[in-house]
C-alpha positions in Angstrom: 0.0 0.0 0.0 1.2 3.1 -0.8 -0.1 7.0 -0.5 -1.1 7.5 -3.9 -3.1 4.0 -3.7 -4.8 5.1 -0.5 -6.0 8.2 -2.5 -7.3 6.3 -5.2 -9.6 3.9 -2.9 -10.8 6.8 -1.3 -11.7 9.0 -4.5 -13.7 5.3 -5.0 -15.6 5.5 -2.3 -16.4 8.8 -2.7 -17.5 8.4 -5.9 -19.3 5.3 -5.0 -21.4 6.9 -2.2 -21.8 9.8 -4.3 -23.5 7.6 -7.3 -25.8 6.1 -4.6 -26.7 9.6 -3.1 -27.5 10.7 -7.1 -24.9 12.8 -6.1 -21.9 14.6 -8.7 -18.8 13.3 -7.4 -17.2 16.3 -8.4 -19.0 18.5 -6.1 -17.7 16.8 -2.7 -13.4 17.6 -1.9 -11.2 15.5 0.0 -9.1 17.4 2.7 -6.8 15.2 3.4 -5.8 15.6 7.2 -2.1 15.9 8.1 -2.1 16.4 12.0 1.1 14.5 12.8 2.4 13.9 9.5 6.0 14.4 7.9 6.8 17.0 5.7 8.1 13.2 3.5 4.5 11.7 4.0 2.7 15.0 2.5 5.0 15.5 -0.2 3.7 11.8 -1.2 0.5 13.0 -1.2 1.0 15.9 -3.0 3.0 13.9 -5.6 -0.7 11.6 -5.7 -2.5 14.9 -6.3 -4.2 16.0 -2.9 -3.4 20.2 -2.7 -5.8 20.7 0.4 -4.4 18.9 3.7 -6.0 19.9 7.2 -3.8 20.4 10.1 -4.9 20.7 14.4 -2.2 22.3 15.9 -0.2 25.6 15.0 3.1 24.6 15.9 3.0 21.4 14.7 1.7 23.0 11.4 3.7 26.2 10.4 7.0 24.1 9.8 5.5 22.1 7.1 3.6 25.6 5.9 7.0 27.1 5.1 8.7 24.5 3.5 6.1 23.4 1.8 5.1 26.6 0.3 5.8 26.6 -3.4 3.0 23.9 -4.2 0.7 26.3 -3.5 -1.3 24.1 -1.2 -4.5 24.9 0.4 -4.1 24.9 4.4 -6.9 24.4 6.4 -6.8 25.0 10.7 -9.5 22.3 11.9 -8.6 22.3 15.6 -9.1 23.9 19.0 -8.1 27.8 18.5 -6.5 29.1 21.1 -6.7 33.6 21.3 -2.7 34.0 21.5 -2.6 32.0 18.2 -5.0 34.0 16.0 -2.6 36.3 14.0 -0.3 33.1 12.9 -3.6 31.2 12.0 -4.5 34.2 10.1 -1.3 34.5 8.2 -0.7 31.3 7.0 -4.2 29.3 6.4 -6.7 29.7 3.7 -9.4 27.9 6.0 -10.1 27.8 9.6 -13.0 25.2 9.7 -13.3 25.2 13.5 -14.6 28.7 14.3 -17.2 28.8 17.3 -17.3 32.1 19.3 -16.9 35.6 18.2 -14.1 36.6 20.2 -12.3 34.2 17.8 -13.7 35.5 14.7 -13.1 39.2 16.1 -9.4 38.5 16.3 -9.0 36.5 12.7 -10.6 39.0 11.2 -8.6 41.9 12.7 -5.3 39.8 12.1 -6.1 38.8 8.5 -3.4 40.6 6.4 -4.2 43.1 4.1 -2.4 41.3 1.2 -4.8 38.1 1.5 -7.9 37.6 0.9 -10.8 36.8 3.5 -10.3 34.0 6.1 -12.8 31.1 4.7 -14.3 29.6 7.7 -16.8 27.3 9.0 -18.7 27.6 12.2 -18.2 24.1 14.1 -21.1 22.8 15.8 -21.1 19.9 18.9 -23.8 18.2 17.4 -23.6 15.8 20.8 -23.4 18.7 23.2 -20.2 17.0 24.0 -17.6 18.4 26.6 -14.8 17.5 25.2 -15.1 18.7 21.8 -15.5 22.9 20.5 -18.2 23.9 18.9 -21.3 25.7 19.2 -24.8 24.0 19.9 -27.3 23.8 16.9 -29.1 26.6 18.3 -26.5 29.5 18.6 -25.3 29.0 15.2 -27.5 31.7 14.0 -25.9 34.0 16.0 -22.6 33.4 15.4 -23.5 33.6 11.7 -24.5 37.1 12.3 -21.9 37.8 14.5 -19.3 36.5 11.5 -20.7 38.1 8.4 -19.7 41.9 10.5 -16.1 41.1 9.9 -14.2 42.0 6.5 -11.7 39.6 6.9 -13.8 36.7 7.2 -15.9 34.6 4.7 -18.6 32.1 6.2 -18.5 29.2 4.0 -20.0 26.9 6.4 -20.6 24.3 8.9 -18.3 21.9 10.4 -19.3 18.7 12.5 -17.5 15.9 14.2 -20.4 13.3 15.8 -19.9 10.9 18.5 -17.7 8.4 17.4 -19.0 5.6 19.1 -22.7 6.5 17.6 -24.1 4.1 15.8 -24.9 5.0 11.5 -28.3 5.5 12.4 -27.4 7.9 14.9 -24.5 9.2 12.5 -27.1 9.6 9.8 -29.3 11.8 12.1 -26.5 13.6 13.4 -25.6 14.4 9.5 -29.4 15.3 8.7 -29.3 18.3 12.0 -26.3 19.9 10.2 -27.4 19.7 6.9 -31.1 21.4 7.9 -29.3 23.9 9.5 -26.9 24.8 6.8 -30.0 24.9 4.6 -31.8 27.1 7.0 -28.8 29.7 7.0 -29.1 29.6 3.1 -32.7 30.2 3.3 -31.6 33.4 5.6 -29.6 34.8 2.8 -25.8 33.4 4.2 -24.1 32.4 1.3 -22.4 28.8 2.1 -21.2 26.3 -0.4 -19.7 23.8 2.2 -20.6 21.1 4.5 -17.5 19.5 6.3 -18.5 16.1 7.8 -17.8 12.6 7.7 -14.2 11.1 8.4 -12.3 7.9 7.3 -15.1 5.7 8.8 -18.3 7.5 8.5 -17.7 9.4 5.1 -20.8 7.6 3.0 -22.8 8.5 5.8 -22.1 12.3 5.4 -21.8 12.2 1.7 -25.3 11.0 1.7 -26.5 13.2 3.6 -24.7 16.0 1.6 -21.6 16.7 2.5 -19.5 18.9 0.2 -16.0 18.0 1.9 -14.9 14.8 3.9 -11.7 15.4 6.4 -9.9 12.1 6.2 -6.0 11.5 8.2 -5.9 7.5 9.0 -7.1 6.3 5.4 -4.8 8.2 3.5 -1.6 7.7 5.5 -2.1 4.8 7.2 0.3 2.3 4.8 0.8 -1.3 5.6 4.4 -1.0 6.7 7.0 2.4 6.5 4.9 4.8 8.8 3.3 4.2 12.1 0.0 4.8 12.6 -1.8 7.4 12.6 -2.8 9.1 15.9 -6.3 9.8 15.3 
């Protein structure tokens, strides 16, 4: 097994579960997620195809940034965001998918540089109301909304969502359906979103059926069957 082959399964099962969702596969992007990866393992990626890779942690992160900056990738902050790392965050990513309070969103958007263009983000939501995982409950996602589109820097593209894991699909599938109601209901309110980030290596048909635009997968794309460890996920 090899990178690029792990890449290729999954662009199959996207496909497949988009087929059975009567869905355009086209319309649904893998980020593939890089939290404790080597600069070697994401080149090997990148050398497969992937340009968008997710990352959780700012120091970790910023190394492979830099010296990975003339592919041009797309970066993507989908962790916990601490205040005293906002202006870094705002430097160097394209995407911060975990946004949930607007003290947060105050500070990206004042630390945005003038030279880029708006922060895309995604409000997360706790679908569980769990207390170890950020994110806003369903219902103050409207707020935050609001709260986001008074900041120049920033660009609301949409919602974020990591379920229980030990839920069951039915359970999965419901979680899924709350998010995707919402995100409609925000579009109904005039919020112009394109993107639904949900479903992970072992729940992604779930989410692509029930609409996903954008699946965050780490363990099944470099996971290999010898070389690496592990991922830590």
């Amino acid at each position: 097994m090899t990178i690029a082959t792990n890449l290729t399964q999954l662009k199959q099962r996207i496909q497949l579960a988009a087929k059975l969702a009567n869905r355009d596969p086209a319309d649904i992007k893998l980020l593939a997620v890089s939290k404790t990866r080597s600069q070697a393992e994401i080149a090997m990626a990148i050398a497969a195809g992937q340009t968008c890779f997710g990352e959780n942690y700012l120091q970790e992160a910023l190394p492979k940034i830099i010296a990975l900056q003339n592919y041009h990738l797309e970066w993507h902050f989908i962790g916990a965001i601490q205040a005293n790392k906002t202006r870094k965050i705002a430097e160097h990513f394209a995407w911060v998918q975990s946004l949930d309070n607007a003290h947060i969103a105050k500070r990206l958007s004042e630390q945005r540089p003038a030279y880029l263009p708006p922060l895309n983000v995604c409000i997360q939501i706790n679908i569980n109301d769990e207390a170890s995982k950020s994110g806003v409950l369903i219902n103050e996602v409207d707020a935050l909304a609001k709260a986001i589109s008074d900041y120049p820097k920033l660009r609301l593209r949409g919602l974020m969502v990591i379920p229980k894991v030990v839920n069951t699909p039915a359970q999965l599938s419901h979680s899924f359906k709350l998010v995707r109601e919402k995100f409609l209901s925000l579009q109904q309110q005039g919020f112009e979103l394109d993107t639904l980030s949900m479903g992970m290596s072992q729940d992604l048909e779930l989410a692509i059926v029930a609409g996903a635009t954008m699946v965050r997968v780490g363990k099944d794309v470099f996971t290999l069957s010898s070389g690496f460890p592990p991922a830590r996920e």
